[in-house]
BAGU-969568 format. One record per residue: y negated, x, z negated of N, C-alpha, C, CB in turn; residue in three letters. Coordinates in nm, 3 decimals. Glycine has a CB too. Example, Ala and Ser with C-alpha at 12.3 -4.5 7.8 and 13.67 -1.06 7.14 Angstrom:
<recs>
+---------+---------+---------+---------+---------+---------+---------+---------+---------+---------+---------+---------+------+
|     n.Y |     n.X |     n.Z |    ca.Y |    ca.X |    ca.Z |     c.Y |     c.X |     c.Z |    cb.Y |    cb.X |    cb.Z | rest |
+---------+---------+---------+---------+---------+---------+---------+---------+---------+---------+---------+---------+------+
|   0.569 |   1.319 |  -0.780 |   0.450 |   1.230 |  -0.780 |   0.330 |   1.320 |  -0.780 |   0.447 |   1.131 |  -0.905 |  ala |
|   0.225 |   1.285 |  -0.708 |   0.106 |   1.367 |  -0.714 |  -0.003 |   1.290 |  -0.787 |   0.060 |   1.408 |  -0.572 |  ser |
+---------+---------+---------+---------+---------+---------+---------+---------+---------+---------+---------+---------+------+
</recs>
This chain:
<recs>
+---------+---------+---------+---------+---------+---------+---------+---------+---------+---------+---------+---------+------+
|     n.Y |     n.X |     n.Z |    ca.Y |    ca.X |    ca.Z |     c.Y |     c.X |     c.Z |    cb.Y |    cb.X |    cb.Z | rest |
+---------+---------+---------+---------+---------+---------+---------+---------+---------+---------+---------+---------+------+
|  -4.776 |   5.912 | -10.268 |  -4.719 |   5.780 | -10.252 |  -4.595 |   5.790 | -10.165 |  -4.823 |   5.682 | -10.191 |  unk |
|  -4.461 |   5.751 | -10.188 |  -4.345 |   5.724 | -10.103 |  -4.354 |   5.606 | -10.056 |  -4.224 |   5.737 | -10.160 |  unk |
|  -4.316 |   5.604 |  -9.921 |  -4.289 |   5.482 |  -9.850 |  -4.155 |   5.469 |  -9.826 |  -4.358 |   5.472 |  -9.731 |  unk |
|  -4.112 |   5.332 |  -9.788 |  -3.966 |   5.250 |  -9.805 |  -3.977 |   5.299 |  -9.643 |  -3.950 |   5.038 |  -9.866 |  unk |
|  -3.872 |   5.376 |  -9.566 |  -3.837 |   5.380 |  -9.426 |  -3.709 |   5.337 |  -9.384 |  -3.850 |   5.503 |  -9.380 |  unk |
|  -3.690 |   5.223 |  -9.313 |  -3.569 |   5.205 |  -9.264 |  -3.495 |   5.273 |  -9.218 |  -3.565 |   5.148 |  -9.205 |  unk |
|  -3.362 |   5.316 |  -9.289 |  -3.275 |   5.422 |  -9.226 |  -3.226 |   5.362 |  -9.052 |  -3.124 |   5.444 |  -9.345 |  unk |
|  -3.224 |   5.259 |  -9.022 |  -3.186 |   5.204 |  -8.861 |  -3.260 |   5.235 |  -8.792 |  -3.175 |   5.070 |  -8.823 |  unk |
|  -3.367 |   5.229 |  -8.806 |  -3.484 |   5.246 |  -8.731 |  -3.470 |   5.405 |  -8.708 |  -3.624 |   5.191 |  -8.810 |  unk |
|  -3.485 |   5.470 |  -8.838 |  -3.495 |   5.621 |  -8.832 |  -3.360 |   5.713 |  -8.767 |  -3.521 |   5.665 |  -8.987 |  unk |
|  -3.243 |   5.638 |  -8.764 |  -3.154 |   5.699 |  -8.698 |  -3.162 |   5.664 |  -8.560 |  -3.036 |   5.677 |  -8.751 |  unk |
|  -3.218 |   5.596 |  -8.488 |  -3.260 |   5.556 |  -8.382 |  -3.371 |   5.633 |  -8.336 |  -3.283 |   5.433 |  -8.391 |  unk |
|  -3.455 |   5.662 |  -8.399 |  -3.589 |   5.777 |  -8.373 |  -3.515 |   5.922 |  -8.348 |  -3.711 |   5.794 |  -8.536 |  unk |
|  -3.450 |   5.945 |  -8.467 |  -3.383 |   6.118 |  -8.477 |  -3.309 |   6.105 |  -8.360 |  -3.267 |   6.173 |  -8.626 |  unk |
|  -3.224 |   5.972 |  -8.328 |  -3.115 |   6.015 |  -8.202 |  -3.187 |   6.006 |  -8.086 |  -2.978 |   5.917 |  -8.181 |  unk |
|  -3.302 |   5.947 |  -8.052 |  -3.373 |   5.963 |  -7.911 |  -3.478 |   6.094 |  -7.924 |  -3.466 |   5.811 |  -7.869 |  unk |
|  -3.493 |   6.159 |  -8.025 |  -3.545 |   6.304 |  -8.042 |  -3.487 |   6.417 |  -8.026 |  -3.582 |   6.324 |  -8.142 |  unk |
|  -3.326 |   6.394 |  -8.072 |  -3.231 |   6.463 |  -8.006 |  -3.193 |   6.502 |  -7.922 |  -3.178 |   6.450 |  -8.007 |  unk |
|  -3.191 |   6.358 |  -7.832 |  -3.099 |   6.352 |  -7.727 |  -3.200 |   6.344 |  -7.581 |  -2.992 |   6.214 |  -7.754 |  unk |
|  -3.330 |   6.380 |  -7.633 |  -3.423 |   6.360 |  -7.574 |  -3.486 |   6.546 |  -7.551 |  -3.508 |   6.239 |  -7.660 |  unk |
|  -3.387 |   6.574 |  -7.625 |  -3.401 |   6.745 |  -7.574 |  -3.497 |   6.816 |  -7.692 |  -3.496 |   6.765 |  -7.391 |  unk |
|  -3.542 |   6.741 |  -7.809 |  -3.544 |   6.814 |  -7.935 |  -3.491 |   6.933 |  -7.980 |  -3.505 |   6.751 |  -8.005 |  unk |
|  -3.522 |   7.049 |  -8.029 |  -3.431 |   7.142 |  -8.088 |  -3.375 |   7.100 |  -8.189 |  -3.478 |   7.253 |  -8.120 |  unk |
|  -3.226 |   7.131 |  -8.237 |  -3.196 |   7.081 |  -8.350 |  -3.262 |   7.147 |  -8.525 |  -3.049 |   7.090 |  -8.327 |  unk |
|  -3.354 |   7.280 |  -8.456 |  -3.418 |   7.296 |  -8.591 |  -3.532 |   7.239 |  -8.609 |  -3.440 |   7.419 |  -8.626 |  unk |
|  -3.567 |   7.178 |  -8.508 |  -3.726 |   7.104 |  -8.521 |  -3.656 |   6.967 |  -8.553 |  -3.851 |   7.101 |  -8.353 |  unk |
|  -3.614 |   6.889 |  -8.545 |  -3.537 |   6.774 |  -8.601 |  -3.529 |   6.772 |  -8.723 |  -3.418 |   6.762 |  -8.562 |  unk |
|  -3.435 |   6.865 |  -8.793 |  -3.412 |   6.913 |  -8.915 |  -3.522 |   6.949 |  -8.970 |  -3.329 |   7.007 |  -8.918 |  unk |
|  -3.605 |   6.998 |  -8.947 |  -3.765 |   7.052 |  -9.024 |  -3.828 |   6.951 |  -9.032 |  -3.870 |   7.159 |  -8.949 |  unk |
|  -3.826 |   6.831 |  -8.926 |  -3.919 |   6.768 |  -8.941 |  -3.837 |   6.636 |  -9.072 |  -3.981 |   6.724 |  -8.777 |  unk |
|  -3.755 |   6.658 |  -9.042 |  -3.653 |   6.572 |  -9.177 |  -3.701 |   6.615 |  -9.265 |  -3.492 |   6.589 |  -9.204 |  unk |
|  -3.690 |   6.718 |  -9.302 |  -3.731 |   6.818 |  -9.443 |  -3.845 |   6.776 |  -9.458 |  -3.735 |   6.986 |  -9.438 |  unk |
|  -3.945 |   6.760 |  -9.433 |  -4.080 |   6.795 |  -9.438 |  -4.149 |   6.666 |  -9.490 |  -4.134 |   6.846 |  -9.298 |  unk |
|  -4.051 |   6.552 |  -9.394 |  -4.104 |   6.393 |  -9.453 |  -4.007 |   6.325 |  -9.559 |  -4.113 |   6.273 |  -9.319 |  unk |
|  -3.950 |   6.408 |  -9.597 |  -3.842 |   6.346 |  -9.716 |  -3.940 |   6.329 |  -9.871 |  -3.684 |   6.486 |  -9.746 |  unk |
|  -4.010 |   6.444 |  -9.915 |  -4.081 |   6.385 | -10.025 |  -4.183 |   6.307 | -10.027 |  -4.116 |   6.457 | -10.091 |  unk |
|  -4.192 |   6.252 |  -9.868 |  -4.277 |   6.118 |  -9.895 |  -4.221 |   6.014 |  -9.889 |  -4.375 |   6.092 |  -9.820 |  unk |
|  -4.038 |   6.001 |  -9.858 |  -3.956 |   5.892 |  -9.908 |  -3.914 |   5.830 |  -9.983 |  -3.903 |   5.888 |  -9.898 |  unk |
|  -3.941 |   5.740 | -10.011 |  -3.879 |   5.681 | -10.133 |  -3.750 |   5.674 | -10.150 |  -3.911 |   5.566 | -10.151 |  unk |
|  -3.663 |   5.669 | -10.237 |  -3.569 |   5.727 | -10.242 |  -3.523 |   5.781 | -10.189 |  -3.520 |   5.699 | -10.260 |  unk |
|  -3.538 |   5.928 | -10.135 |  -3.524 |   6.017 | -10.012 |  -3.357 |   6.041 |  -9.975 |  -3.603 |   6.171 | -10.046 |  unk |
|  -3.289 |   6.078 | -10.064 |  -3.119 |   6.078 | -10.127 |  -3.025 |   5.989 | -10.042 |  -3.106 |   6.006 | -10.299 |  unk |
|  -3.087 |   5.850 | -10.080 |  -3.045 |   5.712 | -10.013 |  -3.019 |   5.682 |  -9.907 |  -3.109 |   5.633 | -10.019 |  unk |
|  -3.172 |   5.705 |  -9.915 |  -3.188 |   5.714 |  -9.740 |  -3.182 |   5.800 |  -9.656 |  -3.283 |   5.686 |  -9.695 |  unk |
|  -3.121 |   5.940 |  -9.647 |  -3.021 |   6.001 |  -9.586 |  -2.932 |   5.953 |  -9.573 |  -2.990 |   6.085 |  -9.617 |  unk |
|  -2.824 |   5.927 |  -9.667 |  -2.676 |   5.843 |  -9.652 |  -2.651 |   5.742 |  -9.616 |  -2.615 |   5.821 |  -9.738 |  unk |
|  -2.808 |   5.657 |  -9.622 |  -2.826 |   5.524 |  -9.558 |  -2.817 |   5.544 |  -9.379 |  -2.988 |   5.459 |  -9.613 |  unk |
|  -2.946 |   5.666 |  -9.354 |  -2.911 |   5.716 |  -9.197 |  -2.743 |   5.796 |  -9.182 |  -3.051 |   5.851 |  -9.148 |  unk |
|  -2.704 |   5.828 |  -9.217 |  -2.530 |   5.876 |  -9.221 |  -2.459 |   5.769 |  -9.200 |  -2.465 |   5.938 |  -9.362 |  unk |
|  -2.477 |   5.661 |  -9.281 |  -2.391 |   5.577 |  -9.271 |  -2.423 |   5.492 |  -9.116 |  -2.396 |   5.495 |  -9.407 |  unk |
|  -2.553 |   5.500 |  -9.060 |  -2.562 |   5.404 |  -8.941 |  -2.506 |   5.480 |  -8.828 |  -2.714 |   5.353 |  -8.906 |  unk |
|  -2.580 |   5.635 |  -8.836 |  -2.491 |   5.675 |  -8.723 |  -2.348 |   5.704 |  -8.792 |  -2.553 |   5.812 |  -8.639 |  unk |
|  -2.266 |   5.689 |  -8.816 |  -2.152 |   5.672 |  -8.839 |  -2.044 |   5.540 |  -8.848 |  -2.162 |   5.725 |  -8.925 |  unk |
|  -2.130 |   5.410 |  -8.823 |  -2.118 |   5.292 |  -8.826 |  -2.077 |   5.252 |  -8.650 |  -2.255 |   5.233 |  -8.898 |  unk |
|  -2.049 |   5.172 |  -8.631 |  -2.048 |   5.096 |  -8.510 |  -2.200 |   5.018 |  -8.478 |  -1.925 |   4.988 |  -8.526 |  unk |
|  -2.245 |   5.023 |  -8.384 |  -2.388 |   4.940 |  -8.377 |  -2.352 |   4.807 |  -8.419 |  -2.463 |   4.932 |  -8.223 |  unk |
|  -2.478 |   4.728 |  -8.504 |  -2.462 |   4.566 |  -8.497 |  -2.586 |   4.514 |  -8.515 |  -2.366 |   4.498 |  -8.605 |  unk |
|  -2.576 |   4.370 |  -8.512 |  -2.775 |   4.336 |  -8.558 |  -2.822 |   4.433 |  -8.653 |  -2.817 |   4.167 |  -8.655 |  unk |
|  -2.731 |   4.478 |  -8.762 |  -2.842 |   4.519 |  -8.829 |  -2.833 |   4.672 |  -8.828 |  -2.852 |   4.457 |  -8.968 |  unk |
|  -2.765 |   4.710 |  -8.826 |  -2.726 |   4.841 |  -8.765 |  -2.735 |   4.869 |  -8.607 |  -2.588 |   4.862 |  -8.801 |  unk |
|  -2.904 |   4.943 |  -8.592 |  -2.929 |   4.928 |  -8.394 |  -2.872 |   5.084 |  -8.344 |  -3.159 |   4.910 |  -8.328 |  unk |
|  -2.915 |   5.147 |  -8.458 |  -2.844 |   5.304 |  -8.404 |  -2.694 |   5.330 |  -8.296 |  -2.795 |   5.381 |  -8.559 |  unk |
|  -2.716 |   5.402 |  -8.254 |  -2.606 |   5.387 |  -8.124 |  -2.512 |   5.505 |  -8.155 |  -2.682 |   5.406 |  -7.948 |  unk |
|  -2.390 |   5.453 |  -8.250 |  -2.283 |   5.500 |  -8.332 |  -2.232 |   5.578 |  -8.214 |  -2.180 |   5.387 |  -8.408 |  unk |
|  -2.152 |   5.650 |  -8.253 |  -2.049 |   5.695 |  -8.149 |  -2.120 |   5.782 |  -8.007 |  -1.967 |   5.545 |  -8.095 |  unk |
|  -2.249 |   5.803 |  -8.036 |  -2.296 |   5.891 |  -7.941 |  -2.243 |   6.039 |  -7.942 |  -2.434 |   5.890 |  -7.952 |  unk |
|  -2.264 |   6.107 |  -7.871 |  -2.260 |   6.238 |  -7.849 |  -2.329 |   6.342 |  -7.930 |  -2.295 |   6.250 |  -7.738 |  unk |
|  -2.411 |   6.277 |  -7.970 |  -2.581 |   6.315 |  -8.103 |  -2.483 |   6.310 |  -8.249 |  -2.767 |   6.118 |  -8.118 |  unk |
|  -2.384 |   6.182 |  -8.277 |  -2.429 |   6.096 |  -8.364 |  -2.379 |   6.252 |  -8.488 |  -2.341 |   5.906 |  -8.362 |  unk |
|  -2.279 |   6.345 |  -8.444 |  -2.194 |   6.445 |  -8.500 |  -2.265 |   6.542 |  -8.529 |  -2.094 |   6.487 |  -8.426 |  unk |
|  -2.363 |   6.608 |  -8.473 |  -2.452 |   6.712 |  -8.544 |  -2.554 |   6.663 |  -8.602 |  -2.502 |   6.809 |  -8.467 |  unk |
|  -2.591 |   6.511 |  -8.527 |  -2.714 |   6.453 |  -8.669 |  -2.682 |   6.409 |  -8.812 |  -2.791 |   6.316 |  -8.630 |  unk |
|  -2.582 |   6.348 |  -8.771 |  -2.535 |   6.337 |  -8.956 |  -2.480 |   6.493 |  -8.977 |  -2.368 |   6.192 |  -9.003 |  unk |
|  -2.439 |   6.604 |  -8.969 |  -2.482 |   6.745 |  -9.011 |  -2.597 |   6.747 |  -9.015 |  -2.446 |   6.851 |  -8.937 |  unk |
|  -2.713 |   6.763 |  -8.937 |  -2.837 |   6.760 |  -8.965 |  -2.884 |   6.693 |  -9.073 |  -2.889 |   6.723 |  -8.874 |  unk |
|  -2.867 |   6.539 |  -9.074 |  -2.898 |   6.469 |  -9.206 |  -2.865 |   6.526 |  -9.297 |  -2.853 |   6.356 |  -9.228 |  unk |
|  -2.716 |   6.592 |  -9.304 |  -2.686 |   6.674 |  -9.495 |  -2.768 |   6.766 |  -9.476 |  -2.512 |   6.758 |  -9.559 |  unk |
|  -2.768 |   6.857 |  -9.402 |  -2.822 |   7.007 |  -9.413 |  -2.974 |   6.979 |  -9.470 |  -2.824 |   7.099 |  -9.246 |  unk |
|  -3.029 |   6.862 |  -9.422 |  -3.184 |   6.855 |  -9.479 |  -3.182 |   6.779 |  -9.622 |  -3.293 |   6.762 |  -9.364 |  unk |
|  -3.110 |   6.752 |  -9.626 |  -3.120 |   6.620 |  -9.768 |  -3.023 |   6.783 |  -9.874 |  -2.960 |   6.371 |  -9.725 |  unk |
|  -2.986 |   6.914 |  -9.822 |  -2.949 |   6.975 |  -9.935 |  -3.061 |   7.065 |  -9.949 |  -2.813 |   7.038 |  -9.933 |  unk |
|  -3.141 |   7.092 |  -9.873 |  -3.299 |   7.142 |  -9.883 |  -3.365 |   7.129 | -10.003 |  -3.389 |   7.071 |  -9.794 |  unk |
|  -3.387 |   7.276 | -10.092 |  -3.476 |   7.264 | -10.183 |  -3.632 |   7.188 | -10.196 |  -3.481 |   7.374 | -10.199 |  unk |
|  -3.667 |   7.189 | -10.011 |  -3.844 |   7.172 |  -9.974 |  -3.819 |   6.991 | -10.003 |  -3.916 |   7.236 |  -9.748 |  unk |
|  -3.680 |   6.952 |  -9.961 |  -3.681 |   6.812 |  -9.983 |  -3.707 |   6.697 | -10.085 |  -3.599 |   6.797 |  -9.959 |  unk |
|  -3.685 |   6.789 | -10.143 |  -3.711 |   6.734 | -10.334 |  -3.595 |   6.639 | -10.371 |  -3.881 |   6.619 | -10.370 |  unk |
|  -3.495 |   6.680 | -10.305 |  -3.333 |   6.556 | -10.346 |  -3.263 |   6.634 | -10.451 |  -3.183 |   6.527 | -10.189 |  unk |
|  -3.305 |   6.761 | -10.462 |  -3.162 |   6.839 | -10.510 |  -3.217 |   6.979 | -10.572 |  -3.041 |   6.875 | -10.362 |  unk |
|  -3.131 |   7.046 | -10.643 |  -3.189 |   7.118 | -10.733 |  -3.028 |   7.215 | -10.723 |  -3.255 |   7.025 | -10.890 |  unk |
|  -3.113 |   7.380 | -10.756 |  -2.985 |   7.452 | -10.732 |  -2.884 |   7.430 | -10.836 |  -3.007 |   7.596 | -10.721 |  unk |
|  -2.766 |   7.443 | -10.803 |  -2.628 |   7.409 | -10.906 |  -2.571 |   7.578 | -10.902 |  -2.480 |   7.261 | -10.818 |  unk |
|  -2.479 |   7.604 | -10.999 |  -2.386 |   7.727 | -10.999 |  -2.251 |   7.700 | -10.923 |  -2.352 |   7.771 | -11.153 |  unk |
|  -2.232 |   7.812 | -10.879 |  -2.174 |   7.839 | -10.754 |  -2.009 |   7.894 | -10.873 |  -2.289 |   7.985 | -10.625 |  unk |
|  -1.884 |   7.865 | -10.845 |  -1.797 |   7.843 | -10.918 |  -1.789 |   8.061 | -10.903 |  -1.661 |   7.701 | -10.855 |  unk |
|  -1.716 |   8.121 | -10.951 |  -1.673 |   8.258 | -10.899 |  -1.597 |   8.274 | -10.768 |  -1.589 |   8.316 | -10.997 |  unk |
|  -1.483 |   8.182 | -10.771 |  -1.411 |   8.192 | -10.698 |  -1.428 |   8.066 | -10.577 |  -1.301 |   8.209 | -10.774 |  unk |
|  -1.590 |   8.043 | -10.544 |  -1.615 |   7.976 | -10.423 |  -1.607 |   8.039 | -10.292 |  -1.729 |   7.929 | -10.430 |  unk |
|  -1.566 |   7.945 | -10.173 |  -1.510 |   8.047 | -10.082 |  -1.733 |   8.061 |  -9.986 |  -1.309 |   7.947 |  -9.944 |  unk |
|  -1.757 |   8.102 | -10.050 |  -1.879 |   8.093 |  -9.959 |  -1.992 |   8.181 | -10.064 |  -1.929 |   7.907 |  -9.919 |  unk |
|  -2.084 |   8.236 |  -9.984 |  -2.174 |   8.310 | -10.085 |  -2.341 |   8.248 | -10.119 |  -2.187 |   8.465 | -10.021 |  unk |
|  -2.353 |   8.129 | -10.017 |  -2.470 |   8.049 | -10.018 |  -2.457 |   7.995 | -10.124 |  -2.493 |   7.961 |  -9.917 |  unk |
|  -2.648 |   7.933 | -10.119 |  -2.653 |   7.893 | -10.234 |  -2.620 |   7.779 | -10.265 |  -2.744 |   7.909 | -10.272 |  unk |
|  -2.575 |   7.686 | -10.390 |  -2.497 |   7.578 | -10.368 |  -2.677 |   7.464 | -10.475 |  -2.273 |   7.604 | -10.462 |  unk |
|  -2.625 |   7.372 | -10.404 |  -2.716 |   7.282 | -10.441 |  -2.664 |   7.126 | -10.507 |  -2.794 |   7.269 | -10.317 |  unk |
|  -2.727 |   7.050 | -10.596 |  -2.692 |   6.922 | -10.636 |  -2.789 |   6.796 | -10.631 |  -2.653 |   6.940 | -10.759 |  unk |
|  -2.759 |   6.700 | -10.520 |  -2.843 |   6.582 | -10.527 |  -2.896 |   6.555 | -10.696 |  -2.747 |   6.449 | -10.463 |  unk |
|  -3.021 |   6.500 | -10.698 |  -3.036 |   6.508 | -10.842 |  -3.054 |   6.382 | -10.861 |  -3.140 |   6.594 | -10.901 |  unk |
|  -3.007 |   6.286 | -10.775 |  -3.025 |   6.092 | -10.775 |  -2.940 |   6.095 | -10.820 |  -3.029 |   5.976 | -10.655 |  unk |
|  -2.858 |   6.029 | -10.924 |  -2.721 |   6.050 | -10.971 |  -2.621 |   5.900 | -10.898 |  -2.729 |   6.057 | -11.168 |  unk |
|  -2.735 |   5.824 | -10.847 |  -2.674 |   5.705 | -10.757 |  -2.665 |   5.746 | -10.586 |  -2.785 |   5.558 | -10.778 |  unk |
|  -2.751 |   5.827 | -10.573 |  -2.705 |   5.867 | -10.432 |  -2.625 |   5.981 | -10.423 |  -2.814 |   5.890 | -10.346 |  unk |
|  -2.563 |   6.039 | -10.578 |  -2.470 |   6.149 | -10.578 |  -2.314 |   6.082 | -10.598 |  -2.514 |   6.259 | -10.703 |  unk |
|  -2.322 |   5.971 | -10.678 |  -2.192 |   5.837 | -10.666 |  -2.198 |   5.838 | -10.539 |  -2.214 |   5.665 | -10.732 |  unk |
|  -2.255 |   5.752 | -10.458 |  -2.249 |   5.714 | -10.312 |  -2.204 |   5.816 | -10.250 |  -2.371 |   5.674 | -10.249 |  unk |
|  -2.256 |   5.938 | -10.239 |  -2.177 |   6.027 | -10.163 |  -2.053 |   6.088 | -10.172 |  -2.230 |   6.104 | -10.152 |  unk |
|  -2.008 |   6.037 | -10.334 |  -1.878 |   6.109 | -10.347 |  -1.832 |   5.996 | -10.278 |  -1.809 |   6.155 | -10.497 |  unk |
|  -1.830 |   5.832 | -10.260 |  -1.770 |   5.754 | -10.214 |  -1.746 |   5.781 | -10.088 |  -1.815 |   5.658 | -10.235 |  unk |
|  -1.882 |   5.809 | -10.004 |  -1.854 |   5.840 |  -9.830 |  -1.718 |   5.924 |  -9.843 |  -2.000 |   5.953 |  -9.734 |  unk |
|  -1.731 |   6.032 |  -9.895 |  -1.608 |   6.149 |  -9.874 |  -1.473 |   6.097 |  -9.909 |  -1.629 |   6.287 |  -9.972 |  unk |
+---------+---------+---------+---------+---------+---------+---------+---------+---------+---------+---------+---------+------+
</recs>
């Protein structure tokens, strides 16, 4: 069963886990780990990206502009490109990519729009 998790809420949890002296791989693991019980897991990564990356407001409580807010949204991609996550599925890597990792593709094709939009 997936449950609906508020990305405000949850960027507010990750940033006081952080900043609360969390390792940043236990953060990230523990992202990984509860993503295939999210409902739209994809989303709601970019949904948490977009808050810490937002200015705080009523509805947005996450506290933008922290010191956190820059390696957690890294953190947020790095887990949402996670095979264990169930968002994404491996893609081919071009020849002439400048990198030798493996390359991966959101497989939501609406939270793969949305993200070309963020960029």
């Amino acid at each position: 069963v997936r449950v609906r998790v508020d990305p405000g809420r949850a960027a507010v949890a990750l940033t006081r886990a952080y900043e609360g002296g969390e390792k940043y791989a236990d953060v990230r693991g523990a992202v990984v780990s509860c993503l295939p019980r999210v409902k739209d897991a994809a989303n709601f990564v970019l949904e948490c990206v977009e808050c810490l990356a937002s200015p705080p407001s009523s509805t947005n409580p996450a506290p933008a502009a922290s010191s956190s807010s820059v390696p957690l949204i890294q953190l947020l991609l790095e887990a949402l490109s996670q095979p264990q996550g169930g968002c994404v599925v491996p893609a081919p890597r071009p020849v002439f990519a400048a990198t030798d990792g493996a390359a991966t593709e959101v497989t939501d094709p609406v939270a793969r729009a949305r993200a070309a939009e963020m960029l």
